[in-house]
GUGUDREN-233737 format. One line per 10 residues: their letters; for each residue x negated, y negated, z of N, C-alpha, C, CB. Coordinates in Angstrom, 3 decimals. Each point is the difference from the previous one (the first is absolute). Glycine has a CB too. Layout:
N
A) X,Y,Z,X,Y,Z,X,Y,Z,X,Y,Z; ...
END
This chain:
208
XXXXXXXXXX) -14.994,-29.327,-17.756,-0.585,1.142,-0.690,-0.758,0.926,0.944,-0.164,-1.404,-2.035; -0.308,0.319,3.327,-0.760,1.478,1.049,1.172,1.175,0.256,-1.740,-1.801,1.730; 2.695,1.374,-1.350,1.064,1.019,0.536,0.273,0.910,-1.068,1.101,-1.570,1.548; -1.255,1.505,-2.838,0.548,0.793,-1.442,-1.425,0.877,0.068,1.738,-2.076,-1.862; -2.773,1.727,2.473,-1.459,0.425,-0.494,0.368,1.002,0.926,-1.914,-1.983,-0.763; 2.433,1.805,2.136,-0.798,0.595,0.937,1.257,1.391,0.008,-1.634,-2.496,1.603; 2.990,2.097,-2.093,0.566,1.202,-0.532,-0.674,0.855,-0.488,1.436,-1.004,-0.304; -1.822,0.534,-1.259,-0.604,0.698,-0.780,-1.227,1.091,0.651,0.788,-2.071,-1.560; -1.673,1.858,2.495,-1.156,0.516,0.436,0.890,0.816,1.429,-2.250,-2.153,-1.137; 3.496,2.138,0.977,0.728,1.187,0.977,0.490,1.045,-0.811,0.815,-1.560,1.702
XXXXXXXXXX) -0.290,1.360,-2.686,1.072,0.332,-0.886,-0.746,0.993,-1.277,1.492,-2.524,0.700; -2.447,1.947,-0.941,-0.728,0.704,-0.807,-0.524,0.868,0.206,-0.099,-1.272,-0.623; -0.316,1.793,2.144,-0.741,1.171,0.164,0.914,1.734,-0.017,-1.652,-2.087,1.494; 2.815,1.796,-1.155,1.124,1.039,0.084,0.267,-0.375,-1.726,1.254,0.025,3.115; -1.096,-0.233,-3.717,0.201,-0.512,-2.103,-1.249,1.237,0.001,0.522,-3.728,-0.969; -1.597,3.447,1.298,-1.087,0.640,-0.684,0.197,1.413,0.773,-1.775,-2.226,-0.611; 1.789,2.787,1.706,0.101,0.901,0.691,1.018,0.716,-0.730,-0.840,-1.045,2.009; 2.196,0.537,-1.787,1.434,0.798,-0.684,-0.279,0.084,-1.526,1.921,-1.063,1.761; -2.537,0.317,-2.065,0.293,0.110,-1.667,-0.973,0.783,-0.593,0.942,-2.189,-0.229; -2.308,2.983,0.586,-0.421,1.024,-0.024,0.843,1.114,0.766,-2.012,-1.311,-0.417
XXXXXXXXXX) 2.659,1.326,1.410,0.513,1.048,-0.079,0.752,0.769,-0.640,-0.511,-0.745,1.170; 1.611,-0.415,-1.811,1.417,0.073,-0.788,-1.157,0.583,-1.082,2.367,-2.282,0.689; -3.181,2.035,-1.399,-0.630,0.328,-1.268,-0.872,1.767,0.068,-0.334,-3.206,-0.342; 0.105,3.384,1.837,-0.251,1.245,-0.292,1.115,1.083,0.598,-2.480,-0.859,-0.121; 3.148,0.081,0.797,1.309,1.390,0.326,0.636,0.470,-0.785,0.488,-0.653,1.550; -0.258,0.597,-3.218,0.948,0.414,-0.900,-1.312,0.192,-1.073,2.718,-1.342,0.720; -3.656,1.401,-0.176,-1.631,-0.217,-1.216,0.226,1.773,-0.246,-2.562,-2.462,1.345; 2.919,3.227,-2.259,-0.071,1.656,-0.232,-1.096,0.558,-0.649,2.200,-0.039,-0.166; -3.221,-0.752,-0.135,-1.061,0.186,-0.167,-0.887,0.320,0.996,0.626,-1.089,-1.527; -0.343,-0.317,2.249,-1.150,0.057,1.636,0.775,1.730,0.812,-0.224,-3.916,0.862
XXXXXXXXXX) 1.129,4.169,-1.023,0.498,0.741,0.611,-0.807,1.738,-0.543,2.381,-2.127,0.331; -2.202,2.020,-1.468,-0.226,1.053,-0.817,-1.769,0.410,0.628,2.017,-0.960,-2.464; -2.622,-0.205,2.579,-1.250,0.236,0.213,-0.395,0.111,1.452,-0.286,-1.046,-2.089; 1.178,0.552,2.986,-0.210,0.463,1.647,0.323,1.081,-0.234,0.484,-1.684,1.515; 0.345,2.392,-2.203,0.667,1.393,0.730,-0.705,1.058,-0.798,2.563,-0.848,0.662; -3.304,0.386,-1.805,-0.959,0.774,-0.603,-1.313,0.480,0.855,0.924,-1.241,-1.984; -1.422,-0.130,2.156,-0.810,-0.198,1.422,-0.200,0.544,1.042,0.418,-1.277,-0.517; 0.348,1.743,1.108,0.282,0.771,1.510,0.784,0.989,-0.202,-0.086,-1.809,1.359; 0.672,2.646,-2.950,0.460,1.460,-0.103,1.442,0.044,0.487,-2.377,0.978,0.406; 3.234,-2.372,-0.566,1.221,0.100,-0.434,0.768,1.119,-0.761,-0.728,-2.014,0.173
XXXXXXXXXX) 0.266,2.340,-1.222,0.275,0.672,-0.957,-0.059,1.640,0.008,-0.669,-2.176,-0.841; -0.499,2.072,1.943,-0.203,1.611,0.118,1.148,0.585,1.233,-3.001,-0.212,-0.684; 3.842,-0.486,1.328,1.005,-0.216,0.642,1.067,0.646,-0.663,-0.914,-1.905,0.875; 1.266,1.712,-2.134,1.045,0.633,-0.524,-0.091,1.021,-1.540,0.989,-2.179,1.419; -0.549,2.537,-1.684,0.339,1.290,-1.329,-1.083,-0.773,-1.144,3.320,0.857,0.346; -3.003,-2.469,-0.831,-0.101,-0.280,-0.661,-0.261,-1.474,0.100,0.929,2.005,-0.574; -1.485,-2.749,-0.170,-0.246,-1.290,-0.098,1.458,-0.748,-0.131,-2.442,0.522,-1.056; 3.080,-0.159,0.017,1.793,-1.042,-0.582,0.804,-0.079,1.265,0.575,1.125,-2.685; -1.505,0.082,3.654,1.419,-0.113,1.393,-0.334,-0.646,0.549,0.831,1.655,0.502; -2.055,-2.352,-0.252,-0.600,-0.975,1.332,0.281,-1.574,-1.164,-2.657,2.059,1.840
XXXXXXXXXX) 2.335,-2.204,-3.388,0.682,-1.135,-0.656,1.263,-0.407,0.191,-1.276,0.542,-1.341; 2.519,0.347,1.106,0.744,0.247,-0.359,0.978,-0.701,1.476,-1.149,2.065,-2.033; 0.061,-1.355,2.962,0.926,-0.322,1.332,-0.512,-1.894,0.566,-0.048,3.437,1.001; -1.218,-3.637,-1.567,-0.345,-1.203,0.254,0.620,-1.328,-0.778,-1.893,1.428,0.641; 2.390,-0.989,-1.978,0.566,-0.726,-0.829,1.546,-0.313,0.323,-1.773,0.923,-1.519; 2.438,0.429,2.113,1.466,-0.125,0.830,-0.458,-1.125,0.959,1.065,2.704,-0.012; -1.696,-2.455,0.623,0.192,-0.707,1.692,-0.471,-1.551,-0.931,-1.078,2.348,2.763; 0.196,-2.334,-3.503,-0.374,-1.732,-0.581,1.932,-0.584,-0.293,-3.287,0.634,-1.956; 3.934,0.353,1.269,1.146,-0.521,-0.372,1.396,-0.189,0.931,-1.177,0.920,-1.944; 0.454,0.042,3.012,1.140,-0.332,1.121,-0.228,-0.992,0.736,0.492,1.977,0.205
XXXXXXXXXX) -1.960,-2.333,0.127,0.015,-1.570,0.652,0.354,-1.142,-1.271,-2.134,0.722,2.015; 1.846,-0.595,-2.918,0.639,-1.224,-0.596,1.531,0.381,-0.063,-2.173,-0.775,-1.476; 2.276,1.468,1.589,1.751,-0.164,-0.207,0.595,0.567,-1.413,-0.125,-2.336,1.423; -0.564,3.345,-2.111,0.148,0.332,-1.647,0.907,1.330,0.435,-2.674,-0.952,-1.544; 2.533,1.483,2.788,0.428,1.701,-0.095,0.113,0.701,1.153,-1.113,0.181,-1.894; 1.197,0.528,2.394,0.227,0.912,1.221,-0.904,0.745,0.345,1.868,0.058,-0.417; -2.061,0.190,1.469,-1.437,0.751,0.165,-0.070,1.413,-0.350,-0.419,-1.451,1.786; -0.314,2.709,-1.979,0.386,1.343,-0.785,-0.142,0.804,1.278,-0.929,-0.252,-2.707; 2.325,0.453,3.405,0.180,1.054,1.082,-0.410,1.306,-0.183,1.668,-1.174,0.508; -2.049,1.335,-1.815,-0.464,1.332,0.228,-1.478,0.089,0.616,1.547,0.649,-1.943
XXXXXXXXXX) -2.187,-1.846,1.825,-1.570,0.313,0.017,-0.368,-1.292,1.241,-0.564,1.037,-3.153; 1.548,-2.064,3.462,0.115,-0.726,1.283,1.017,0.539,1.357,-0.525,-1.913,-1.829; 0.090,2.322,2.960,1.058,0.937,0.665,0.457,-1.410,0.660,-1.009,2.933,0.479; 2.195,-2.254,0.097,0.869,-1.023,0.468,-0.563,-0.940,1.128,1.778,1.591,-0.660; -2.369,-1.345,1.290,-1.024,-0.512,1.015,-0.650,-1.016,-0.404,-0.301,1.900,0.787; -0.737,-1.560,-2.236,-0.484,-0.763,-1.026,0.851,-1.000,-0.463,-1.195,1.747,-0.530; 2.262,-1.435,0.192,1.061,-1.174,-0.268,0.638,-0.843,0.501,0.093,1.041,-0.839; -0.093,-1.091,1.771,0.806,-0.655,1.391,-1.570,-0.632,0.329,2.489,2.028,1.179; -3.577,-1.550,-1.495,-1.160,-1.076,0.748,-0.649,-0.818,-1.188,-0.759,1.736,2.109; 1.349,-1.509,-2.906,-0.689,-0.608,-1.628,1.158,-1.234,0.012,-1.001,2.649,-1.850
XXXXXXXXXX) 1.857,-2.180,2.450,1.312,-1.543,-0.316,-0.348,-0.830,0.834,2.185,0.976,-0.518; -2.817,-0.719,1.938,-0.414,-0.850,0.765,-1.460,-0.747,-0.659,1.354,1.477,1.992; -2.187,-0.792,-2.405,-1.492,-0.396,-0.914,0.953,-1.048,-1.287,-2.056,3.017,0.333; 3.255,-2.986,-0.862,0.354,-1.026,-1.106,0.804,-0.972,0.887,0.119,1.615,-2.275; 0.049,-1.796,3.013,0.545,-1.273,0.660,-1.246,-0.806,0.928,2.607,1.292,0.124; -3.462,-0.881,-0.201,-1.346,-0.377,0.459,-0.549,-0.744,-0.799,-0.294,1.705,1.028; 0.048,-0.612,-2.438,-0.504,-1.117,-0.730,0.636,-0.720,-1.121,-1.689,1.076,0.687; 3.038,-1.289,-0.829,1.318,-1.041,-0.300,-0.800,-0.833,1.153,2.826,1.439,-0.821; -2.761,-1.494,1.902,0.120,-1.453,0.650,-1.223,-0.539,-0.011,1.740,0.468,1.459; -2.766,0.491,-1.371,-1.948,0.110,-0.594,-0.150,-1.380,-1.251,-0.317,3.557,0.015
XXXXXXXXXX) 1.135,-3.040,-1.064,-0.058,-0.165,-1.168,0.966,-1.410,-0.257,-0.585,2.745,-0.408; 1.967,-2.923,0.733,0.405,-1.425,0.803,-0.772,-1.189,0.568,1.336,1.517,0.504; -1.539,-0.771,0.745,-1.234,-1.110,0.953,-1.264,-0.232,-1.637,0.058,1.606,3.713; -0.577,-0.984,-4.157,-0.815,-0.437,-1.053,0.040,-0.905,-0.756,-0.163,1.530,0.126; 1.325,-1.294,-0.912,0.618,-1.045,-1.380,0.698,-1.274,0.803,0.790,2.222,-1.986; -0.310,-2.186,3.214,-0.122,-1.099,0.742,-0.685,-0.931,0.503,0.904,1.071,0.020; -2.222,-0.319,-0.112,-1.359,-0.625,-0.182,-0.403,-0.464,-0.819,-0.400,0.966,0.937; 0.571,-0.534,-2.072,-0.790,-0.021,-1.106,0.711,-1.469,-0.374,-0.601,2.881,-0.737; 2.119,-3.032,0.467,0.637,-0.916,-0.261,-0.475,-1.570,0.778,1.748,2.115,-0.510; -1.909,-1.979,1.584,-0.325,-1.035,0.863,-1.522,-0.189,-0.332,1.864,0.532,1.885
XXXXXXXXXX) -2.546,0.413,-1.737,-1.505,-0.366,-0.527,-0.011,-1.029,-1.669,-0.879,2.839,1.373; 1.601,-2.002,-1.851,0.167,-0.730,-1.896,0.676,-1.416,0.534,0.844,2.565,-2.049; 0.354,-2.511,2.744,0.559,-1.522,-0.081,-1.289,-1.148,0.664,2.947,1.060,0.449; -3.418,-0.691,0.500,-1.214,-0.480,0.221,-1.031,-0.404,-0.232,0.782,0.647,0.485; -0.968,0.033,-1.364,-1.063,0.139,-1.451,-0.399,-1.334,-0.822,1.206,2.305,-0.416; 0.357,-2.043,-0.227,0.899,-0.821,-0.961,0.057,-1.338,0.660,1.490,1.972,-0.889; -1.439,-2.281,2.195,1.019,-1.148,0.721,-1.823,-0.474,0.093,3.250,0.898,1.766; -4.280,-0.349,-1.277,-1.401,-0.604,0.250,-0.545,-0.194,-1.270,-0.432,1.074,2.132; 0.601,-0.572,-3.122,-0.378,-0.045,-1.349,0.902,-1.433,-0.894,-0.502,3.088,0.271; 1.559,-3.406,-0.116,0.317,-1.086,-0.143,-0.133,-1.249,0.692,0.926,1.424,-0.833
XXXXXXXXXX) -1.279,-1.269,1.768,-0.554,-0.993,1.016,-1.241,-0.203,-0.135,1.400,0.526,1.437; -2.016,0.157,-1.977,-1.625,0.044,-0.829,-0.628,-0.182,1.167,0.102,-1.103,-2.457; 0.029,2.196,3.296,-0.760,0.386,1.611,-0.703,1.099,-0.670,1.834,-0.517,2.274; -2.510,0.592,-3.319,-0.952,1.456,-0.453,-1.029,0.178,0.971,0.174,-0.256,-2.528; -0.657,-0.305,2.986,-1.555,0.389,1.555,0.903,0.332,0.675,-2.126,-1.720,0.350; 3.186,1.085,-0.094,0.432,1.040,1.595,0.658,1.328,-0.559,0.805,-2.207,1.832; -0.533,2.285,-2.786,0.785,1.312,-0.409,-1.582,0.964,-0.507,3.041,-1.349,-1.102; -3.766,1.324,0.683,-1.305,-0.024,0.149,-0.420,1.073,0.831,0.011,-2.262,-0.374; -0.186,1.002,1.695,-0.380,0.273,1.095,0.777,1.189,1.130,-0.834,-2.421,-0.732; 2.281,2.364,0.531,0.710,0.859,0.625,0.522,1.349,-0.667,0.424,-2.056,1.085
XXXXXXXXXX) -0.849,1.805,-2.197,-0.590,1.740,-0.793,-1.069,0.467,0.670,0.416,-0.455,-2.406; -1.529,-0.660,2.194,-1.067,0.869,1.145,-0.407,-0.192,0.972,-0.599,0.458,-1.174; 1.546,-0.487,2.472,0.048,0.117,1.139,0.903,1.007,-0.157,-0.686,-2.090,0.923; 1.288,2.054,-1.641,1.569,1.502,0.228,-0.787,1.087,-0.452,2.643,-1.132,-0.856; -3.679,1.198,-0.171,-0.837,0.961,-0.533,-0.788,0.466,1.216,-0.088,-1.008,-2.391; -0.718,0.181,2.707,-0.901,0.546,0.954,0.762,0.335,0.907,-1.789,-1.107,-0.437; 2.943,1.131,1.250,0.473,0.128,0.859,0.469,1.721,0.180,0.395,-2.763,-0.227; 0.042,2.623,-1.350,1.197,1.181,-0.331,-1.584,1.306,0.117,2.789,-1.564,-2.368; -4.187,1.260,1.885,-0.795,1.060,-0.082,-0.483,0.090,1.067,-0.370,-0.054,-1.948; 0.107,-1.065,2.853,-0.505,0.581,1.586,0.801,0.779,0.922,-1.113,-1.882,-0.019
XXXXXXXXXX) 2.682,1.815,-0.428,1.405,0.853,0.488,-0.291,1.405,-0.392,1.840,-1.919,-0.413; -1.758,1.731,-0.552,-0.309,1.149,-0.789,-1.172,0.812,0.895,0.659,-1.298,-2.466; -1.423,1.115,1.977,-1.678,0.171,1.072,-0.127,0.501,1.534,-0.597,-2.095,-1.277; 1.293,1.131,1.593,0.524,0.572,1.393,0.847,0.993,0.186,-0.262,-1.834,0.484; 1.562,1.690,-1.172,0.828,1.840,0.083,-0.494,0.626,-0.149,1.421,0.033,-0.556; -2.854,0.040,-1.029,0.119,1.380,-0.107,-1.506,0.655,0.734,1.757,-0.267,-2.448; -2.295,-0.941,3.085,-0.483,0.489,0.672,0.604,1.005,1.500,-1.238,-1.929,-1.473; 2.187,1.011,1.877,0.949,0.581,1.044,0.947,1.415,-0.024,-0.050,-2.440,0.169; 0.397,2.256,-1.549,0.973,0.813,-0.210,-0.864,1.557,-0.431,1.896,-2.287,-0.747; -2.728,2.097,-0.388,-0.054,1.064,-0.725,-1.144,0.971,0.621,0.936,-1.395,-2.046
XXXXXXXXXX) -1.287,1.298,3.601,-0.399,0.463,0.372,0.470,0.946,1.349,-1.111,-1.611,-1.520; 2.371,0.821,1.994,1.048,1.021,-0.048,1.165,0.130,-0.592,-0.850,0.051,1.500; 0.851,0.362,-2.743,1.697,-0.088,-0.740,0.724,1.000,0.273,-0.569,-1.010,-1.867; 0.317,1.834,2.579,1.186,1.248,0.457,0.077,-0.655,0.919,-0.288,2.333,-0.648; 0.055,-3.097,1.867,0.928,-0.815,0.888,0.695,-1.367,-0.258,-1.373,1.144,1.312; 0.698,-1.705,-2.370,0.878,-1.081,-0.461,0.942,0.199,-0.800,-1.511,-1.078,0.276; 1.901,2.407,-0.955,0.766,0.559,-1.077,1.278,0.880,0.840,-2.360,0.140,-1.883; 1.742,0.275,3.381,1.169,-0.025,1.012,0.588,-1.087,0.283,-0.880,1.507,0.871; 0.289,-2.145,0.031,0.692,-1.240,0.628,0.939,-0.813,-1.301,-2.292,-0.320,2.009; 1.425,-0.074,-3.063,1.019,-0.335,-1.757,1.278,0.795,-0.048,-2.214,-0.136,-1.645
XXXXXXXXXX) 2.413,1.466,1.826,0.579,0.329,0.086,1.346,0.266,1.376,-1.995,0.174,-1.902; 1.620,-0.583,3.080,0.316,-0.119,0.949,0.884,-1.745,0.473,-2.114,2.219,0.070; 1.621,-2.677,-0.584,0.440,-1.416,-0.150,1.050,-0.461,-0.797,-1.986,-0.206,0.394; 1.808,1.024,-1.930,0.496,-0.495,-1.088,1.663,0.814,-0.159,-2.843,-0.527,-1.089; 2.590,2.378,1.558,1.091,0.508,-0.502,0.926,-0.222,1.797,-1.273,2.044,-2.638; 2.755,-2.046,2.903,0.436,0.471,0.852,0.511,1.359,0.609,-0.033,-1.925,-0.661; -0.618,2.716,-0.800,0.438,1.281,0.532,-1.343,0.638,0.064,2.467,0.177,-0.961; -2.092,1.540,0.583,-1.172,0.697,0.033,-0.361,1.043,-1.704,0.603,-0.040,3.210; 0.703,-0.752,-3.922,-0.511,0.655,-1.285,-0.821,0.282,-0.448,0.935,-0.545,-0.269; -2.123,-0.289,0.408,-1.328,-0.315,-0.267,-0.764,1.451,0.312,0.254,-2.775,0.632
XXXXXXXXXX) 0.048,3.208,0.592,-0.919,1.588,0.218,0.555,0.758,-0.482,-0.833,-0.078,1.786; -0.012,0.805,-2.626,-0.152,1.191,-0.910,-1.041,0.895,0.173,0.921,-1.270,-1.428; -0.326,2.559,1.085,-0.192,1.146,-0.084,-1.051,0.358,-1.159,2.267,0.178,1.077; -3.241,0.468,-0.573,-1.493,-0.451,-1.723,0.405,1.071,-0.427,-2.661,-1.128,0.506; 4.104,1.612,-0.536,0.290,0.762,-1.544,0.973,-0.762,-0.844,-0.274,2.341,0.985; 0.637,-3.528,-0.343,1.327,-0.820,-0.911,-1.054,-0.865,-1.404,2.166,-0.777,2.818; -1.294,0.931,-3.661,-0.635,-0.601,-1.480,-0.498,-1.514,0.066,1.734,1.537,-1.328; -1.571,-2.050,2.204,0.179,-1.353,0.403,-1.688,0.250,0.302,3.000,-0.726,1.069; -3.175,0.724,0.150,-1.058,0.168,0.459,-0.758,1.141,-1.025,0.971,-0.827,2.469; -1.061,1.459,-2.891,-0.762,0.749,-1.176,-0.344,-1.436,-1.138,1.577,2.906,0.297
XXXXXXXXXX) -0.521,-3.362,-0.524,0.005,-1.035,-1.108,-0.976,-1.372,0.537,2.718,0.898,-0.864; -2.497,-0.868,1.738,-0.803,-1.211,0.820,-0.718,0.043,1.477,1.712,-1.103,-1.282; -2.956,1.493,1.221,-0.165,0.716,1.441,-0.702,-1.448,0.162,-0.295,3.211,0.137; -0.168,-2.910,1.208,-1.010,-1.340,0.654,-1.055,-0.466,-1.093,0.020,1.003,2.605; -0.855,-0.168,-3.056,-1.166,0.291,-0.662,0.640,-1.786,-1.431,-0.718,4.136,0.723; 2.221,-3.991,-1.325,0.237,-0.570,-0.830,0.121,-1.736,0.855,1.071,2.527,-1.589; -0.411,-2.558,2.894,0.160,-0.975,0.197,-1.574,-1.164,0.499,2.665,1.466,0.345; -3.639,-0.339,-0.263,-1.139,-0.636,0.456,-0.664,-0.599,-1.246,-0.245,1.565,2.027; 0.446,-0.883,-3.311,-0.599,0.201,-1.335,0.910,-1.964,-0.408,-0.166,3.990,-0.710; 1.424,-3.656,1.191,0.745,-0.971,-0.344,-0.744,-1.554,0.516,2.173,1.917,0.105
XXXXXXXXXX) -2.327,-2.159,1.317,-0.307,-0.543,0.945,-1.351,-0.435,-0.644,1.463,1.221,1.879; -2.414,-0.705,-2.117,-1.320,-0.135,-0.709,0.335,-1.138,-0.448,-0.830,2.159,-0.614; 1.568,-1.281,-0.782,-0.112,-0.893,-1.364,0.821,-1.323,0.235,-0.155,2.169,-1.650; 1.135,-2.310,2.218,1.057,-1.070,0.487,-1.577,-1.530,0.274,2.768,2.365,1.780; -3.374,-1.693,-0.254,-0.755,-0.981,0.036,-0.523,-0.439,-0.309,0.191,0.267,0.602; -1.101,0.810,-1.905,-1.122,-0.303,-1.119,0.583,-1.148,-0.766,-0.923,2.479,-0.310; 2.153,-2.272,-0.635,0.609,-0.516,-0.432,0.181,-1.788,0.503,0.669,2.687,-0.440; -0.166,-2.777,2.060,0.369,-1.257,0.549,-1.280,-0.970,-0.102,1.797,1.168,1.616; -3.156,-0.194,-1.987,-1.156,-0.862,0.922,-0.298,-0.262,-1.337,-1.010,0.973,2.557; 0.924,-0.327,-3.936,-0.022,-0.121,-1.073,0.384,-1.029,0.109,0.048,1.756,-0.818
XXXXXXXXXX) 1.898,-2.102,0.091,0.236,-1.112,0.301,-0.323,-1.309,0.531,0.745,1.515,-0.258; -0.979,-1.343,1.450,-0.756,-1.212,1.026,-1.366,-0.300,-1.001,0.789,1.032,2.959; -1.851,-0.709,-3.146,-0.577,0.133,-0.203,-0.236,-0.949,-1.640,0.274,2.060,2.075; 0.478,-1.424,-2.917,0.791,-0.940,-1.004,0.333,-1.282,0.402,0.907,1.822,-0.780; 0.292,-1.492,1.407,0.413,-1.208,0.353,-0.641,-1.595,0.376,1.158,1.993,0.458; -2.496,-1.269,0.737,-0.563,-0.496,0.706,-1.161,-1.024,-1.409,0.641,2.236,2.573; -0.986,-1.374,-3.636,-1.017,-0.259,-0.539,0.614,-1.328,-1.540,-1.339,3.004,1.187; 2.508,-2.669,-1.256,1.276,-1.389,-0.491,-0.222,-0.442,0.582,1.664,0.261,-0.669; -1.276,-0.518,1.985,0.429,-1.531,-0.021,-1.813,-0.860,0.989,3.929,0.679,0.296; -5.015,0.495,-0.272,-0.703,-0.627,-0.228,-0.606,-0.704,-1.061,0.241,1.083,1.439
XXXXXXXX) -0.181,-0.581,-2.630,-0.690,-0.576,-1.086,1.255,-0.886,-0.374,-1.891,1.982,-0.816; 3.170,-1.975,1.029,0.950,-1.649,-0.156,-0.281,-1.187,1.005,2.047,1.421,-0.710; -2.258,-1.095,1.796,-0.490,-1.053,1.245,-1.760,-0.262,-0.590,1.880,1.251,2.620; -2.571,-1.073,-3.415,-1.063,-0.040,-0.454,0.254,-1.063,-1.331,-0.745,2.508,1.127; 1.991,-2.050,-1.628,0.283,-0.833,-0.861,0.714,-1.463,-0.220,-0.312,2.102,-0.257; 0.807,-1.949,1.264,0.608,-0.908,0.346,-0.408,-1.235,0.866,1.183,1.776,-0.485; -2.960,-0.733,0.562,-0.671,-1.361,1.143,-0.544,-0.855,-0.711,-0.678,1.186,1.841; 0.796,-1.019,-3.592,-1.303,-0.895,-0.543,0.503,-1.244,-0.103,-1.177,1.645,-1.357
END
């Protein structure tokens, strides 16, 4: 059961990381309110065109529809197909996780190992919020160079640079991805935090 534990307290910290992300990248609410936030909106004619175009692109990464060439330029499109095979394999690597974390779960939970499963919630908890802690200390203090290099690493081309009159970048300037970045971590440490405070009061319970 050490070796199943000590998975678990690897495995779990990318579960909690990815699985807040997956929950706010298609969130059109959270969206509605960054871009309200930082004057998205005053960007174009009208409010339904900055929805309208955010609700396309939600349906072209899942796979429901095509992206709307009139208001994504081709540039935009060719670098948005590269952004959905990113996070297809993002979103993969996840539920691959997630699966192995649950069989794990299940396999320590019938073995009636509850303290170590317990225990490697919160070691994976605390782990996943001092990670956390540390990026964003690292990161969000320079995110226009970590939002290069992200970008430098990740795409092989140069689709990615745009012109600050393309709708793309109107639709999503830096200002949104930092807004994003915030809340992502708020969110992870949240979590942890939770997490952390389960499976203390079960290891509490379990000591009597």
């Amino acid at each position: 059961m050490k070796i199943a534990q000590y998975l678990l307290i690897i495995l779990i910290p990318p579960v909690l990381i990815l699985g807040n992300f997956r929950y706010l990248i298609f969130n059109a609410d959270f969206y509605q309110k960054i871009q309200q936030k930082i004057g998205v909106y005053r960007s174009f004619d009208n409010h339904e065109i900055v929805d309208l175009a955010t609700e396309n692109l939600f349906g072209f990464f899942k796979g429901n529809n095509q992206l709307d060439f009139e208001f994504y330029s081709r540039q935009a499109q060719l670098h948005l197909f590269d952004v959905k095979q990113i996070l297809y394999f993002t979103f993969g690597f996840f539920y691959i996780l997630l699966v192995a974390v649950t069989t794990i779960i299940l396999v320590m939970s019938v073995r009636r190992s509850k303290k170590n499963l317990a225990s490697a919630f919160l070691i994976s908890a605390i782990v996943t919020f001092l990670t956390i802690l540390v990026l964003a200390l690292g990161i969000l203090r320079s995110f226009d160079a970590f939002f290069l290099k992200f970008h430098q690493v990740a795409f092989t081309n140069d689709f990615w640079q745009f012109g600050p009159d393309d709708n793309l970048i109107k639709l999503f300037p830096i200002e949104f991805f930092v807004e994003f970045a915030n809340r992502l971590a708020v969110n992870i440490a949240l979590t942890s935090v939770v997490v952390t405070l389960v499976s203390v009061a079960v290891l509490k319970r379990l000591s009597r």
